[in-house]
C-alpha positions, 0 to 999 in steps of 0.5 A: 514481463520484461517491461514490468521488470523495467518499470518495476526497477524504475519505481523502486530507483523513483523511491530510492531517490525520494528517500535520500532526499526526505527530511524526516525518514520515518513518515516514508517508512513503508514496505518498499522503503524497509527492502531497499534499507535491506538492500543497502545493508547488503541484506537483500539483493536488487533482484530480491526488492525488485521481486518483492515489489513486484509480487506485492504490486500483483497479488495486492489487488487480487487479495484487496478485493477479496478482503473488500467482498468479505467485509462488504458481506459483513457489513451487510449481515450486521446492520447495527456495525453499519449504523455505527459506520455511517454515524463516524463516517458523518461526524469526521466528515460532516457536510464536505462530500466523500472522496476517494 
């Protein structure tokens, strides 16, 4: 626990750093970002961005998965979406190989 706090405050100083150095802040502005603003403001404390991280950091792939699962399913019972799918997949994509 105490090494993922570390590294947790690690990451956020990483980012931190990055937002005093980038020129156009709003295509940085993501969760993260608007915490440590927060912070600045003296909204939030270290502790509370760094928890925050943190629980986004674990819970996100127990509920990524499930919401994966769920729209696999769907996709599955729906097989004209996934027609649909496939022909946008191949017209923004066309013959370059998919990659993750």
């Amino acid at each position: 626990s105490k090494d993922l706090k570390g590294a947790m405050e690690t990451l956020i100083e990483q980012k931190r750093q990055k937002l005093s150095t980038v020129e156009k802040l709003d295509e940085h502005m993501d969760f993260a970002s608007q915490l440590i603003f927060a912070q600045n403001r003296g909204d939030l404390t270290a502790e509370n961005v760094n928890q925050c991280v943190l629980e986004m950091m674990i819970a996100a792939p127990d509920t990524l998965s499930v919401t994966l699962f769920f729209m696999l399913i769907l996709i599955a019972e729906h097989p004209t979406v996934e027609e649909e799918m496939m022909r946008e997949i191949e017209t923004v994509v066309g013959k370059q190989e998919l990659q993750n």
